[in-house]
N, C-alpha and C positions, 0 to 999 in steps of 0.2 A: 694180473690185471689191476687191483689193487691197489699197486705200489706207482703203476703209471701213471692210473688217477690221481694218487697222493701228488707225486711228481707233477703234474699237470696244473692240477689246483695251487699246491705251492706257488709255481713257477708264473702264476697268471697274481699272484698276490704280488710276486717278487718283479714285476714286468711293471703293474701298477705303481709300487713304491720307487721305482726306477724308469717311469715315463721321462720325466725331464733330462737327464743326466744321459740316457739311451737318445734323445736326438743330439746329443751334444761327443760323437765319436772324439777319443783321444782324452775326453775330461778324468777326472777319476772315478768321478760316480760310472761312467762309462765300463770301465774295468772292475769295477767292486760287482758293478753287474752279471759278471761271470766269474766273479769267486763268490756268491750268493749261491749261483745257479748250481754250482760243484759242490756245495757244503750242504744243500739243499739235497743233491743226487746223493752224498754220503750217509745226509738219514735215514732219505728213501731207502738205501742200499742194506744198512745195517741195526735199521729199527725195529725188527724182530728177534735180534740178538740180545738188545740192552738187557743188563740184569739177568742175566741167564746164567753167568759163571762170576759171581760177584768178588770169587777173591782170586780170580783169576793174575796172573800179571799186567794182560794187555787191557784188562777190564779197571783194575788199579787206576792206570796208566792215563786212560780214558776219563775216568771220572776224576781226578786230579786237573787234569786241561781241562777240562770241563767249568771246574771249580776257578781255574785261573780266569780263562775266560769272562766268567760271568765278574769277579775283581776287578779286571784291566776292563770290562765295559765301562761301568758302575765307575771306575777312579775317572776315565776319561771324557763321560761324558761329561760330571763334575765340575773337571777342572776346566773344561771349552764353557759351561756356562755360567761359573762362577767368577771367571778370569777371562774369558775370548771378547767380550765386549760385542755380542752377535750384535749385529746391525744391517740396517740397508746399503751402505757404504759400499760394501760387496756386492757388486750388481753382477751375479753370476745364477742363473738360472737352473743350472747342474747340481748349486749346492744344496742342502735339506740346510733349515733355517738356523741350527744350532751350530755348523759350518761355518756359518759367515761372519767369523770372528776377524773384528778390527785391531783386535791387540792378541802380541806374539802371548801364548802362554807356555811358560818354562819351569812354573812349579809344578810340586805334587808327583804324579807317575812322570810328566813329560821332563820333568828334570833328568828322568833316566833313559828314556827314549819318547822318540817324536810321533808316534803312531799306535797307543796303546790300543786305540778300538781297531784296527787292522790285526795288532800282535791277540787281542781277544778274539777274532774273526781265524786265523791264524789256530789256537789253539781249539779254538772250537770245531775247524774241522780237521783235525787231528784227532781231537778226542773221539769225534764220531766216527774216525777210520780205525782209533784202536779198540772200537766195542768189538769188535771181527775182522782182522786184518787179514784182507786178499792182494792178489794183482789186480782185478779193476778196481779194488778202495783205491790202493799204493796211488794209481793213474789218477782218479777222481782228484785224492788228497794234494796231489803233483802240482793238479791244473788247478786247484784252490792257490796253493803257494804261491804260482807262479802269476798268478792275477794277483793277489794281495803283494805280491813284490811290484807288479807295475802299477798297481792302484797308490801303492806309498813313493813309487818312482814319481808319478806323476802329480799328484798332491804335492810334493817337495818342490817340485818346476812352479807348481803356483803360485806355492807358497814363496817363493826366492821373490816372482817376479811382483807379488803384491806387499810382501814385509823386506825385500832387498837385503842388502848386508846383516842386517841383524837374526835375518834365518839362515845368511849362511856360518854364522861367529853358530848360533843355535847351531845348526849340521854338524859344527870339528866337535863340540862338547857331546856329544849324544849321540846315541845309536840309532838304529831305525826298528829294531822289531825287542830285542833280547839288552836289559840294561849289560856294559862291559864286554857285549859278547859281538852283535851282530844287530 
């Protein structure tokens, strides 16, 4: 009972942070919304495991992504607001403020992929599936993936239709989640 509350409470944190972007079906905030809500059900899931077999493999494994994660937040938010030029410009209501960048940024981590705080989001729940790896994490961690691939699906549609040719020249050079890989 516990863990449903946790669940709950989170989920009512994660519904507020995601008010605007939730009346805006199809947006990305839209989709992040439900790779939130999976990554969220994976703590709930496996937060009584953390730390329990610390030199475990899949415990390794875990706090490594973990570590990535918090790297690829921290570079990306950086470089959107050292470089993204946020503005009013972008009159989009779905976005959170530091989003609303009028200039392409292509240094720093996004030199090597376009999506570091997705591929952070990405790793992070991952990391929290391999504190205790089941078949409902595997499912949970699936349906994280597969929202953070349409949330970076769709942010790219944005992004073509507000920076045009010069994010799609940005798209051939750059990956979407893994620099050289994917």
């Amino acid at each position: 009972m516990n863990d449903l509350l946790i669940f709950l409470a989170g989920s009512a944190v994660v519904i507020w942070w995601s008010r605007k972007p939730l009346r805006q079906p199809g947006s990305h905030g839209f989709y992040r919304f439900f790779a939130w809500e999976a990554i969220l059900g994976l703590i709930v899931l496996n937060h009584r495991i953390w730390g329990d077999d610390p030199y475990s493999l899949h415990q390794f494994a875990s706090w490594l992504l973990m570590l990535t994660s918090i790297a690829l937040v921290v570079a990306g938010v950086q470089g959107l607001k050292s470089e993204g030029a946020a503005g009013a410009q972008r009159q989009d209501d779905s976005f959170y403020e530091f989003e609303k960048t009028t200039q392409l940024v292509t240094h720093g981590v996004f030199a090597y992929i376009r999506h570091p705080m997705y591929a952070s989001l990405l790793a992070l729940a991952w990391g929290a599936y391999f504190q205790d790896p089941s078949l409902p994490g595997t499912v949970v961690a699936g349906l994280a993936s597969f929202f953070l691939w349409l949330t970076a699906k769709t942010d790219e549609a944005e992004c073509l239709a507000y920076f045009g040719p010069a994010y799609a020249d940005y798209m051939r050079r750059t990956k979407r989640f893994i620099p050289y890989v994917f």
